[in-house]
N, CA, C and O of each residue as an XYZ file, in Angstrom:
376
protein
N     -69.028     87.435    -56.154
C     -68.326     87.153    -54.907
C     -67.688     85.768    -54.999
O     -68.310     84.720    -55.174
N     -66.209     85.914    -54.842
C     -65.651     84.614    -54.568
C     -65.245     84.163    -53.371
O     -64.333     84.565    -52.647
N     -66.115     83.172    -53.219
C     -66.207     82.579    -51.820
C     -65.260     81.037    -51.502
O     -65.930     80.010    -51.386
N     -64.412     80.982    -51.429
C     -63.456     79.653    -51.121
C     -64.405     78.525    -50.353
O     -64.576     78.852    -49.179
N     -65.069     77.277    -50.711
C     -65.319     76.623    -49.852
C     -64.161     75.708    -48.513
O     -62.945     75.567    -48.381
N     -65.399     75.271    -47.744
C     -64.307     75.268    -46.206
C     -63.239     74.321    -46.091
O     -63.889     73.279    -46.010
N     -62.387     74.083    -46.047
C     -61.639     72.554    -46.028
C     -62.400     71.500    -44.845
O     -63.224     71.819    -43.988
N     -61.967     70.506    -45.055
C     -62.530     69.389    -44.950
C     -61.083     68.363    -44.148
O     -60.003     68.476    -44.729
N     -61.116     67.608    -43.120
C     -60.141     66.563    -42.814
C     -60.584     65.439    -42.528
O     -61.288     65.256    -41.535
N     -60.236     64.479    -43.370
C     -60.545     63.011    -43.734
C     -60.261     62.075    -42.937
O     -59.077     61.946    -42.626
N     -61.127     61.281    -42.455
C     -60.400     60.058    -41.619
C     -60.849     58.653    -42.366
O     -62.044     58.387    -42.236
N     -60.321     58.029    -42.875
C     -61.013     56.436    -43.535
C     -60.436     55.249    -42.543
O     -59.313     55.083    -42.067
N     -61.377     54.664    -42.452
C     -61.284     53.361    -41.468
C     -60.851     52.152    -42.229
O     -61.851     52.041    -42.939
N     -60.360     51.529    -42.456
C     -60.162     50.289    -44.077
C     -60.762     48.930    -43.196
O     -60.868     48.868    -41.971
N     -61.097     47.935    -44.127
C     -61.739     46.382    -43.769
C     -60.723     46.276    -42.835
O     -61.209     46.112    -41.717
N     -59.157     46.309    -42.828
C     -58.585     45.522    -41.509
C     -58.314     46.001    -40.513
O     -57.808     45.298    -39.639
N     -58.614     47.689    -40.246
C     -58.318     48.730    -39.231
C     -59.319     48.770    -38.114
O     -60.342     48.108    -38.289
N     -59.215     49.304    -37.223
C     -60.472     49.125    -35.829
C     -60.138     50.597    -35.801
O     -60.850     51.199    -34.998
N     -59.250     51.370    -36.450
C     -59.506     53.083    -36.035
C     -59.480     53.707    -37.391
O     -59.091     53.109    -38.394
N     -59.863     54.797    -37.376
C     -59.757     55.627    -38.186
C     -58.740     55.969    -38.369
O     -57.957     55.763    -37.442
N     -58.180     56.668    -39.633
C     -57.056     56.987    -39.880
C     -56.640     58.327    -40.808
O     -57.059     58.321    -41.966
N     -56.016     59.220    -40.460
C     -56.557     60.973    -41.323
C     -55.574     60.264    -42.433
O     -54.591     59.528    -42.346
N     -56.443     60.943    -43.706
C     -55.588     60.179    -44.799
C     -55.646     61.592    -45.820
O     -55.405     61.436    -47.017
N     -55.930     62.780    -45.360
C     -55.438     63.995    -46.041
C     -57.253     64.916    -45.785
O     -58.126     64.481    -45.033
N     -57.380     66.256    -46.681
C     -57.990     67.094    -46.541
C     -58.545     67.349    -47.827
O     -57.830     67.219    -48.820
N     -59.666     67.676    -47.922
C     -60.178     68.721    -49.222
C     -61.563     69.774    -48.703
O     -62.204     69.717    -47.654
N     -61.713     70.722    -49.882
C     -63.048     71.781    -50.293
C     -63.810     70.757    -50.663
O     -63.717     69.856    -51.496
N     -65.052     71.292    -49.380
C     -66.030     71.058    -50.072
C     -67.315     71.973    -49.407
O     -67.020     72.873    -48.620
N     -68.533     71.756    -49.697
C     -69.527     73.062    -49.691
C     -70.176     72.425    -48.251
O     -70.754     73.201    -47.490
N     -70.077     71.203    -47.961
C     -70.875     70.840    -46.742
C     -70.213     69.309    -46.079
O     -69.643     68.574    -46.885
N     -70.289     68.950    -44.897
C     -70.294     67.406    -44.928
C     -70.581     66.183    -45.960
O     -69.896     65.215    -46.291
N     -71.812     66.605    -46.312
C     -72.207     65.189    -47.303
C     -71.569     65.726    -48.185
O     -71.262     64.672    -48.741
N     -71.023     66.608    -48.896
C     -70.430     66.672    -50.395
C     -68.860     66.457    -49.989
O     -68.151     66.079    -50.922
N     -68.252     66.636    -48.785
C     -66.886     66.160    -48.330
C     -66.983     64.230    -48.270
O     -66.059     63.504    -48.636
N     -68.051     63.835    -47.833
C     -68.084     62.418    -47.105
C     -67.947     61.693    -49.124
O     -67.171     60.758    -49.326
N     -68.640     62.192    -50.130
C     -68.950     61.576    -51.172
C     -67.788     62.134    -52.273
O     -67.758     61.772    -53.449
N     -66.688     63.239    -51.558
C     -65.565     63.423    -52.269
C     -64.247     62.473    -51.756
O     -63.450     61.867    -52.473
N     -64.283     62.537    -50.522
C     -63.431     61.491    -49.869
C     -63.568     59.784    -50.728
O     -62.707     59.125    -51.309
N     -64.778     59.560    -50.515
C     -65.067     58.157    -50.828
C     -64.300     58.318    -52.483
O     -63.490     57.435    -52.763
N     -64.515     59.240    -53.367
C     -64.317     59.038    -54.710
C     -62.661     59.395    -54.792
O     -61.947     59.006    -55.717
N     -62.149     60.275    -53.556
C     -60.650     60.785    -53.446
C     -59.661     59.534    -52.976
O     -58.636     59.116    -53.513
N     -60.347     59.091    -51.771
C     -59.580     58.341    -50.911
C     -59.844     56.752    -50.901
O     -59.207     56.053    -50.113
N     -60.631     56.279    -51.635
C     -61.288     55.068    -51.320
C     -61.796     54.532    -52.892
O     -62.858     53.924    -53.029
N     -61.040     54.792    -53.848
C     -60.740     54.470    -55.264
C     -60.819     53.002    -55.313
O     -61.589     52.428    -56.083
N     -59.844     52.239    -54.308
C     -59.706     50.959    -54.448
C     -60.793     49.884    -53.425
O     -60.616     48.691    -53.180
N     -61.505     50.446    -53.134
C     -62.388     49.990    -52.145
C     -61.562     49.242    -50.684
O     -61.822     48.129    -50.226
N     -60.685     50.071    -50.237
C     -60.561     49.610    -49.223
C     -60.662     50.218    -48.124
O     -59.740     50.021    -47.333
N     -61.739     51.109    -47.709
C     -62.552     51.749    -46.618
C     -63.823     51.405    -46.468
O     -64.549     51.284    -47.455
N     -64.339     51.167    -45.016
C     -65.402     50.563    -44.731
C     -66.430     51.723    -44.056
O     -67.655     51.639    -43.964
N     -65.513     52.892    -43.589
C     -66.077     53.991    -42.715
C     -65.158     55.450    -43.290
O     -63.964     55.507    -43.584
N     -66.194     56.542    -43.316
C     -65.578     57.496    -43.672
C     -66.272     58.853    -42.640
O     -67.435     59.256    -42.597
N     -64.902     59.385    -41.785
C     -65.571     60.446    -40.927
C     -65.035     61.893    -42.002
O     -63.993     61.827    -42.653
N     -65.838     62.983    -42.018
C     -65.083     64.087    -42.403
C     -65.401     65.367    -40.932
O     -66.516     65.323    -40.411
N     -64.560     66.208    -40.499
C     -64.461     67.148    -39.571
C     -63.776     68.378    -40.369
O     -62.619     68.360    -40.788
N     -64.586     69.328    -40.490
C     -64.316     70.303    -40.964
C     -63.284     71.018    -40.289
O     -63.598     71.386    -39.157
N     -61.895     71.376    -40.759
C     -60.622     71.825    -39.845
C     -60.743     73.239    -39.106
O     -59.738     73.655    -38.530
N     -61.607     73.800    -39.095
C     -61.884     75.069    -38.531
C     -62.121     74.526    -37.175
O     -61.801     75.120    -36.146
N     -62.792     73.178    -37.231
C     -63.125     72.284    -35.781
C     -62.383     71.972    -35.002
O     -62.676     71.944    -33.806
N     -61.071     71.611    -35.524
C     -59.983     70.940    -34.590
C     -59.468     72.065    -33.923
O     -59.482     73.255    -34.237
N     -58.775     71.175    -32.447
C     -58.287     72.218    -31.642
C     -57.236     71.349    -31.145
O     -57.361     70.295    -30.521
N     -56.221     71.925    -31.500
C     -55.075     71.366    -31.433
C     -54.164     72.034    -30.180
O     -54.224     73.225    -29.874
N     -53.245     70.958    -29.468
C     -52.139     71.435    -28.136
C     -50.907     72.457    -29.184
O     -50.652     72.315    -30.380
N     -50.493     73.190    -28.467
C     -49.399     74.044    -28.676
C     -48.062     73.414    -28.539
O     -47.480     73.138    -27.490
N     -47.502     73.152    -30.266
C     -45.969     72.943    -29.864
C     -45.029     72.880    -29.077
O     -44.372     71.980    -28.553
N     -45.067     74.886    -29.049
C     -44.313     75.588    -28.314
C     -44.521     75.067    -26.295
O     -43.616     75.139    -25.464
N     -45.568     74.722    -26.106
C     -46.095     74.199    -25.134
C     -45.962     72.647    -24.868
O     -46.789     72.275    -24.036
N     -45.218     71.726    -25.305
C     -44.982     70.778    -25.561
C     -44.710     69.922    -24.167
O     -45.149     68.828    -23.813
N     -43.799     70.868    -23.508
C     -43.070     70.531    -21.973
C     -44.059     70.563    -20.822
O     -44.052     69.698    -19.946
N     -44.958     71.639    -20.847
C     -45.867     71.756    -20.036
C     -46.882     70.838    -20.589
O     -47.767     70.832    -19.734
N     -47.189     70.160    -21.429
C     -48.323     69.600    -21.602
C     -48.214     68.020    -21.527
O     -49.134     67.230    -21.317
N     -47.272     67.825    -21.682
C     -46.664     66.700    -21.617
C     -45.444     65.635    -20.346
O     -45.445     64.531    -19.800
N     -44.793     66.549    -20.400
C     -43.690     66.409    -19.044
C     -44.683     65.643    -17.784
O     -44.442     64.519    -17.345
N     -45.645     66.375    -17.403
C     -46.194     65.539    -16.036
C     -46.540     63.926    -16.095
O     -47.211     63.356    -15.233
N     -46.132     63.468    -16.926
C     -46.570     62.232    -17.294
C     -45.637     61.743    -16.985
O     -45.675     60.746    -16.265
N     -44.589     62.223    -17.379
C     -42.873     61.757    -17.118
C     -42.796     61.277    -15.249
O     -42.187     60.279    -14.863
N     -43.439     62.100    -14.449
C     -43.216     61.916    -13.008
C     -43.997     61.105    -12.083
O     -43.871     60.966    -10.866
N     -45.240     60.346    -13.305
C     -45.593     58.847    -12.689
C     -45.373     57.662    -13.304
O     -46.022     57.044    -14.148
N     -43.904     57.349    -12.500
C     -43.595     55.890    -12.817
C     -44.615     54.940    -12.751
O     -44.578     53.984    -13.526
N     -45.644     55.076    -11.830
C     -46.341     54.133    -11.155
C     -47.242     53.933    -12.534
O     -48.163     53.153    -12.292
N     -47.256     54.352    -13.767
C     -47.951     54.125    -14.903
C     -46.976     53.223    -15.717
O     -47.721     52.840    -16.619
N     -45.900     52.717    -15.921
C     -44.729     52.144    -16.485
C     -44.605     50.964    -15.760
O     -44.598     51.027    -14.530
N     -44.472     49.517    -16.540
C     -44.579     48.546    -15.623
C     -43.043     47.910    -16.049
O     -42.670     47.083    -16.881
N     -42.374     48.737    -15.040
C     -40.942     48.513    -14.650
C     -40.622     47.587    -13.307
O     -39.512     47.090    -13.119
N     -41.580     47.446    -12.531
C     -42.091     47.527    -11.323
C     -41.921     45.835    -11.223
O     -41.378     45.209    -10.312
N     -42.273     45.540    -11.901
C     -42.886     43.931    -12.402
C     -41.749     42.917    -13.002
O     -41.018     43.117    -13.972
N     -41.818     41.617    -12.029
C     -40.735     40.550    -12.902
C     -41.365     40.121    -13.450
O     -42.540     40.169    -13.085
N     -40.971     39.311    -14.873
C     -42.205     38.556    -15.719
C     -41.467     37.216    -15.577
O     -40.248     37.292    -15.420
N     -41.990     36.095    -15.608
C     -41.453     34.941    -15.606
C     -40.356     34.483    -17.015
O     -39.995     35.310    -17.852
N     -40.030     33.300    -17.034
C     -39.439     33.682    -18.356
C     -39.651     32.382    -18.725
O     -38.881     31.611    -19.299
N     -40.951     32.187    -18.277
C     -42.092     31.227    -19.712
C     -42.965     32.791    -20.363
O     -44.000     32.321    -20.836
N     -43.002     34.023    -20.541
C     -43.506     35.002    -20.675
C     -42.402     35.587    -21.926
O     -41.695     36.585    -21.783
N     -42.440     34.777    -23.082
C     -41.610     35.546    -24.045
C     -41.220     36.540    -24.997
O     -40.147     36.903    -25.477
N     -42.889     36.995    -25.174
C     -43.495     37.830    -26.109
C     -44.025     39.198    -25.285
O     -45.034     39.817    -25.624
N     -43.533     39.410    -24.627
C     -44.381     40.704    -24.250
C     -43.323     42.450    -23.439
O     -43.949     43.466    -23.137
């Protein structure tokens, strides 16, 4: 019996990052054998400090095609957009 092991989606965190970051996918037979393929796949040069793996059967992703409805209502509160606001103009950077 040939059995395909499950894919795997990678997130590595690096020394100067505060988030994780998906940096690609692989097979592997479990978590710990994904977490110790990543590290040897993705993290060659030692610059990851944290390594998540989520098996992609897990993710649940919004619908493209659904894009307008899922998104659009956001569009109709200004009151989240700070348009609203004078900034002084000792305030140069922001």
């Amino acid at each position: 019996m040939n059995q395909e092991w499950p894919i795997w989606e990678i997130f590595i965190r690096s020394k100067n990052g505060l988030e994780h970051r998906h940096c690609g996918s692989l097979h592997a037979a479990d978590a710990e054998m994904a977490i110790q393929n990543a590290r040897d796949v993705y993290t060659r040069r030692q610059e990851g400090v944290s390594i998540w793996v989520v098996e992609s059967k897990e993710i649940t992703a919004s619908n493209p095609a659904k894009n307008g409805e899922m998104f659009e209502p956001a569009a109709d509160k200004v009151y989240r957009h700070p348009t609203f606001y004078e900034l002084p103009d000792e305030i140069k950077h922001m």
